[in-house]
ZAMARGU-4260 file (C-alpha; in steps of 0.2 Angstrom, whole numbers, plus 5000, padded with zeros to 4 digits):
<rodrens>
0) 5656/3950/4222 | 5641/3939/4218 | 5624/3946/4215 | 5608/3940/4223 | 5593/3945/4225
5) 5585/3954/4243 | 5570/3958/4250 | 5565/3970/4264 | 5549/3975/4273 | 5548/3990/4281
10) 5533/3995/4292 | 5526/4011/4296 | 5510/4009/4306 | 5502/4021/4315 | 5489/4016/4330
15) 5474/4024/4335 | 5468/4025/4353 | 5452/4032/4356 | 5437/4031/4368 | 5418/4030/4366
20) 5403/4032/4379 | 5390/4023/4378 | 5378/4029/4390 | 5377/4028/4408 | 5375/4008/4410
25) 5390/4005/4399 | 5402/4022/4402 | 5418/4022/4392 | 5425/4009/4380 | 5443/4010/4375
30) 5441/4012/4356 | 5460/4007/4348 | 5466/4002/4328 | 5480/4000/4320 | 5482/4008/4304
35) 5494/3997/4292 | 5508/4005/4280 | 5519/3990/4273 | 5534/3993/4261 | 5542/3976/4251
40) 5555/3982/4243 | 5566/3969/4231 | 5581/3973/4221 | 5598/3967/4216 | 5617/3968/4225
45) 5632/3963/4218 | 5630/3969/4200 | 5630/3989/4202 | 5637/3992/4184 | 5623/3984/4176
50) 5606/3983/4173 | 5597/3977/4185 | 5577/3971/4193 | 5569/3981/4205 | 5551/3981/4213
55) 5545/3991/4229 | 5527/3990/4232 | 5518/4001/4246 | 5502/3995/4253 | 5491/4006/4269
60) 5477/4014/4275 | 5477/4032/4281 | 5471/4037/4299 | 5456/4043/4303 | 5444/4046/4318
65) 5427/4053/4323 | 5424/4067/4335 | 5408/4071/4344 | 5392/4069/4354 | 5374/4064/4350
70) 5361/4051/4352 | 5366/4049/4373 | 5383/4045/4365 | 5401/4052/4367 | 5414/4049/4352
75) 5432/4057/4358 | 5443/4050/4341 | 5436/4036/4337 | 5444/4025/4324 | 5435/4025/4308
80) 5439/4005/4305 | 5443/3997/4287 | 5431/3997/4274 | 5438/3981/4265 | 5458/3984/4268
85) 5470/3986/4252 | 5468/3968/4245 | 5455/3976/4233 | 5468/3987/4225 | 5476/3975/4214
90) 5494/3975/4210 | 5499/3977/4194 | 5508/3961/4191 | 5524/3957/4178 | 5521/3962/4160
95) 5522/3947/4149 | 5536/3943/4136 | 5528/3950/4121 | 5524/3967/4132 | 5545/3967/4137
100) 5550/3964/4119 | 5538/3977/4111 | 5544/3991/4125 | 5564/3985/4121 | 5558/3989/4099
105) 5550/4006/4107 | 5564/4010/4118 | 5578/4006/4105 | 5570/4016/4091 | 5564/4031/4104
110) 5582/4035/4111 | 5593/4030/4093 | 5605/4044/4096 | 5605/4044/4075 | 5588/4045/4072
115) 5581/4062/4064 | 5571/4074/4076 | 5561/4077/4061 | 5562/4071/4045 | 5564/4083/4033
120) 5561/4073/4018 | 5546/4066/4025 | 5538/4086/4028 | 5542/4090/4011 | 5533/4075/4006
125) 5518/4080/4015 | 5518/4097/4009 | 5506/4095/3995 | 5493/4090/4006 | 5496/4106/4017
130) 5482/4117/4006 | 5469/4105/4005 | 5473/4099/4024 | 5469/4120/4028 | 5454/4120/4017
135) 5446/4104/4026 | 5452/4109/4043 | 5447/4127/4043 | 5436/4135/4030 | 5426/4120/4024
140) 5421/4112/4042 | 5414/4129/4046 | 5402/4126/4031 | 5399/4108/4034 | 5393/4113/4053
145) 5376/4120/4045 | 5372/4107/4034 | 5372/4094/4049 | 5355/4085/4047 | 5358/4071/4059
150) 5368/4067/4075 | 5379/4054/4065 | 5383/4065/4052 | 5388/4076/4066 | 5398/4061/4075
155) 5408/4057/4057 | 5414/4074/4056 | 5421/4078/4072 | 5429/4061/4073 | 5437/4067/4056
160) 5442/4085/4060 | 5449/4072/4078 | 5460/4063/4065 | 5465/4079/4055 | 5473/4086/4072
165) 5480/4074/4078 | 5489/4066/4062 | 5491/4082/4051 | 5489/4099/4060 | 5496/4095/4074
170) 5513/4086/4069 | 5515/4100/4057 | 5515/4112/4071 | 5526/4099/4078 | 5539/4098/4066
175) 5541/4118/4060 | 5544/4122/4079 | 5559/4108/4078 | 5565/4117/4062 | 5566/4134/4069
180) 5576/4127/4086 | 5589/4119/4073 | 5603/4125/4081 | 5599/4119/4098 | 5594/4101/4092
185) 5612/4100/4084 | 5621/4108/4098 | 5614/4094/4110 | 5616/4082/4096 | 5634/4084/4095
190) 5635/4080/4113 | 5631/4065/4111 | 5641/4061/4096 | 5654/4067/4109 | 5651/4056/4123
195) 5649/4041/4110 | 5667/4046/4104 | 5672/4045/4120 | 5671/4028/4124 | 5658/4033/4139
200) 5643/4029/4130 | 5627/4039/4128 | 5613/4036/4142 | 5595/4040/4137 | 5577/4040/4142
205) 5561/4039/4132 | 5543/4037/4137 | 5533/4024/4135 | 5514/4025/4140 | 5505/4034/4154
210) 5488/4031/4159 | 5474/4037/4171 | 5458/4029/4174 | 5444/4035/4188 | 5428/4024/4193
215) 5413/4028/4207 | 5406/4010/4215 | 5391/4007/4223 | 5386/4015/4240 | 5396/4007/4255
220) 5395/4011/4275 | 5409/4015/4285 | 5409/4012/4303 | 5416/4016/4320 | 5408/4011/4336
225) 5388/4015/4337 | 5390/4026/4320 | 5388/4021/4303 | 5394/4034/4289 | 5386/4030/4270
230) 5398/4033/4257 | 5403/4032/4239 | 5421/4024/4235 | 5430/4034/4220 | 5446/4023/4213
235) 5458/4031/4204 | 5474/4025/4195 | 5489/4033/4187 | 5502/4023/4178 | 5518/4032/4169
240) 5529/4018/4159 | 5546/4023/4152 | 5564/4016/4147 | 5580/4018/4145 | 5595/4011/4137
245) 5614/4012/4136 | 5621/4016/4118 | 5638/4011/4113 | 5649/4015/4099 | 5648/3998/4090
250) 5661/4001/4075 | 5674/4017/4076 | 5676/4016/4057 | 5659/4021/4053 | 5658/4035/4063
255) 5663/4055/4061 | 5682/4057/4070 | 5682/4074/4069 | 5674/4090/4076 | 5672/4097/4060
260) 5664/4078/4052 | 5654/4076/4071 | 5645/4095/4066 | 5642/4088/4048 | 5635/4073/4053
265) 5624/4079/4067 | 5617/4092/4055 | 5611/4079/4041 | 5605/4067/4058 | 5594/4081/4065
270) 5585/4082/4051 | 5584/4063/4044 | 5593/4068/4028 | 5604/4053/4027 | 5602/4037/4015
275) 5592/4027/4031 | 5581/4045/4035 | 5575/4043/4017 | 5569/4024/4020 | 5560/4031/4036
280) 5554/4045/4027 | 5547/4031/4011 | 5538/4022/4025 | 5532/4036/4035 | 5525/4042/4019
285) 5516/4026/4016 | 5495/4027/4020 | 5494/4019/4036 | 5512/4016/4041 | 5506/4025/4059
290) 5494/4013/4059 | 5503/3997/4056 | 5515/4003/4066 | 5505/4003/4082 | 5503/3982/4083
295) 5520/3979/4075 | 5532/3990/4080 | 5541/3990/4062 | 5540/4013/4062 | 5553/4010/4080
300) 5564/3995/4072 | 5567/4010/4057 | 5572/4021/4070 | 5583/4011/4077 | 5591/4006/4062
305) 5596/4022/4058 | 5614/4020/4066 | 5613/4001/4068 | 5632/3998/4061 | 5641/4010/4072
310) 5631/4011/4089 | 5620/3998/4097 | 5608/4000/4112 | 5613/3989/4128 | 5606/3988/4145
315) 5587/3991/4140 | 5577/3994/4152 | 5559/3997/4158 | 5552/4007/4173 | 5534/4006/4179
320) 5528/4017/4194 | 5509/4015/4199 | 5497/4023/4212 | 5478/4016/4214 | 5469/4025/4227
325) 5453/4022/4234 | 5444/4036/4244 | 5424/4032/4253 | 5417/4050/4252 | 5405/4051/4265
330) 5389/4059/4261 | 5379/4059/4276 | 5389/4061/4291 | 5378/4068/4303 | 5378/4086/4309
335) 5385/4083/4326 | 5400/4073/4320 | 5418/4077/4314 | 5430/4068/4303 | 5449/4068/4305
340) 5458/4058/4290 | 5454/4055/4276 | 5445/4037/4273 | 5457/4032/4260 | 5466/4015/4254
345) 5482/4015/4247 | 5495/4006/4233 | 5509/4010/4224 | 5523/4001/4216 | 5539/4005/4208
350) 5545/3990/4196 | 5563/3991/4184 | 5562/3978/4172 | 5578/3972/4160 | 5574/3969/4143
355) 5580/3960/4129 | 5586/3968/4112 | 5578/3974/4100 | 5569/3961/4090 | 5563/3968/4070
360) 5548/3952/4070 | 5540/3955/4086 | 5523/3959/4085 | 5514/3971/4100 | 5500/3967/4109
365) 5484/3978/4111 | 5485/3980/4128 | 5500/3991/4124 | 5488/4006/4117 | 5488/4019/4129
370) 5472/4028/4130 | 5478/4044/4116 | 5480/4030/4102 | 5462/4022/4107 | 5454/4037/4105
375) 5459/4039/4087 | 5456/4024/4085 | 5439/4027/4090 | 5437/4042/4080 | 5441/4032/4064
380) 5428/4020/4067 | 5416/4032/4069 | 5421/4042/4052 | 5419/4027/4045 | 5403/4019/4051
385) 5392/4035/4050 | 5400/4041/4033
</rodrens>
């Protein structure tokens, strides 16, 4: 069967009849809207096996009305009409190929079904700094707190306690719970070793970014017939990214037959202590590898080296749902009014993107921070600058 692509639109609008009386020279007006929900959906047939495009957007207004009487006037639900419709939630577009290649490095070295869930030779690297990392974090910020003279001084210190947590205490706390679940992480990682054996192949997820961002505009008016509403529109956007990818064995002869070689294996694996764990662990150990790694993606490619001569990563893919929403709050309906609905504008998209293979050169972009990495990134500059 060949594939092609299809498109279908779905509509699901709801209308609005209402009535409004205007007084004893006018009487009753008919009072009708139509509130819009459109779905464009756009995806592949033919090719079911593999990997394939997808995009469903969804675009509407919710109902809503107005109930009352005041002012020698009659409102039995009245339509609240649109503000400015959905055309100012933007969509989110297609991610460039530099935005593609850099989620297929992420994807590939995220879901390696070799790579360590902690490296143990990186933690025992690390463990010399554990005393002096206790001593700054705990004991000694308490007796910085009173020598604070300044608001910088201040500002420099809990940007540095920020960068403590987040790249010391907190992936220690990280890694010793992993080490005392050893027994689960090898049980679930001879299950893939299992299905690799098997000729199946090993399907698995990571994710990739996830982002939230809130804003209040400038007062508006919303209207229906002879009322007018002031109100404050609230936007807010959620964003979850992740991936996935199909792993193969790539070369039966350099990977474990038995049962007995499988649990071997999957025991040095979980832990990283094998001869490509101890390159990740040189370069984790590195100052600044997290660093570096973050605009070139060179920390995944080592992950995903870490079993690239017996399994390789096919059928990559990316999935990216968003929701923007735009809510007009009002703030002076009058007294003698009721709202039904909610005066709300609405988006969302669903989009599945193939990807290319894993590419070792590919530098990442900036936009490909989520908003966790630009906050330490903030907090170093401000440990700098005020130090």
């Amino acid at each position: 069967m060949v594939a092609y692509q299809r498109t279908r639109t779905q509509g699901n609008n709801t209308q609005v009849d209402g009535s409004h009386y205007k007084g004893p020279s006018i009487g009753w007006v008919s009072e009708k809207t139509t509130f819009n929900g459109i779905k464009t959906t756009t995806d592949v047939v033919g090719n079911r096996a593999g990997p394939n495009m997808f995009n469903s957007e969804f675009v509407g207004t919710v109902p809503r009305w107005i109930d009352g009487a005041g002012g020698g006037h009659i409102w039995h639900k009245c339509p609240l009409w649109n503000v400015s419709g959905v055309g100012h939630l933007l969509s989110t577009g297609t991610p460039s190929s530099a935005t593609k290649q850099a989620w297929a490095n992420q994807i590939a070295g995220d879901t390696q079904p070799l790579a360590p869930d902690v490296s143990l030779p990186t933690f025992i690297g690390e463990l010399r700094e554990v005393p002096a990392l206790i001593k700054s974090f705990g004991i000694g910020h308490l007796k910085r707190i009173s020598q604070y003279r300044t608001g910088e001084s201040f500002a420099a210190e809990a940007a540095s306690r920020h960068l403590q947590w987040r790249w010391g205490i907190r992936p220690m706390i990280s890694d010793l719970k992993k080490m005392l679940d050893f027994v689960s992480a090898v049980d679930k990682r001879m299950g893939w070793f299992n299905a690799l054996a098997s000729g199946a192949g090993l399907h698995r997820r990571c994710r990739l970014d996830e982002q939230n961002a809130e804003s209040i505009g400038t007062t508006t008016t919303i209207y229906s017939s002879g009322a007018f509403i002031h109100a404050k529109p609230r936007t807010v956007t959620t964003q979850k990214v992740w991936g996935s990818a199909w792993w193969k064995l790539k070369d039966f002869r350099h990977f474990p037959r038995t049962n007995a070689q499988r649990l071997h294996a999957a025991k040095r694996a979980v832990f990283g202590w094998t001869p490509e764990g101890l390159v990740l662990a040189a370069w984790e150990l590195f100052p600044w590898s997290w660093l570096i790694d973050w605009f070139t993606g060179f920390g995944s490619f080592l992950n995903y080296a870490q079993g690239a001569g017996s399994v390789t990563a096919q059928w990559l893919c990316a999935m990216r749902h968003t929701i923007t929403w735009r809510e007009y709050i009002p703030y002076d309906l009058p007294n003698y009014l009721t709202l039904t609905g909610r005066v709300v504008d609405v988006r969302e998209t669903k989009q599945r993107y193939p990807l290319p293979g894993p590419n070792p050169v590919t530098i990442s972009l900036l936009p490909l921070l989520s908003g966790d990495k630009w906050s330490i990134l903030g907090s170093l500059a401000v440990s700098r600058r005020f130090k």
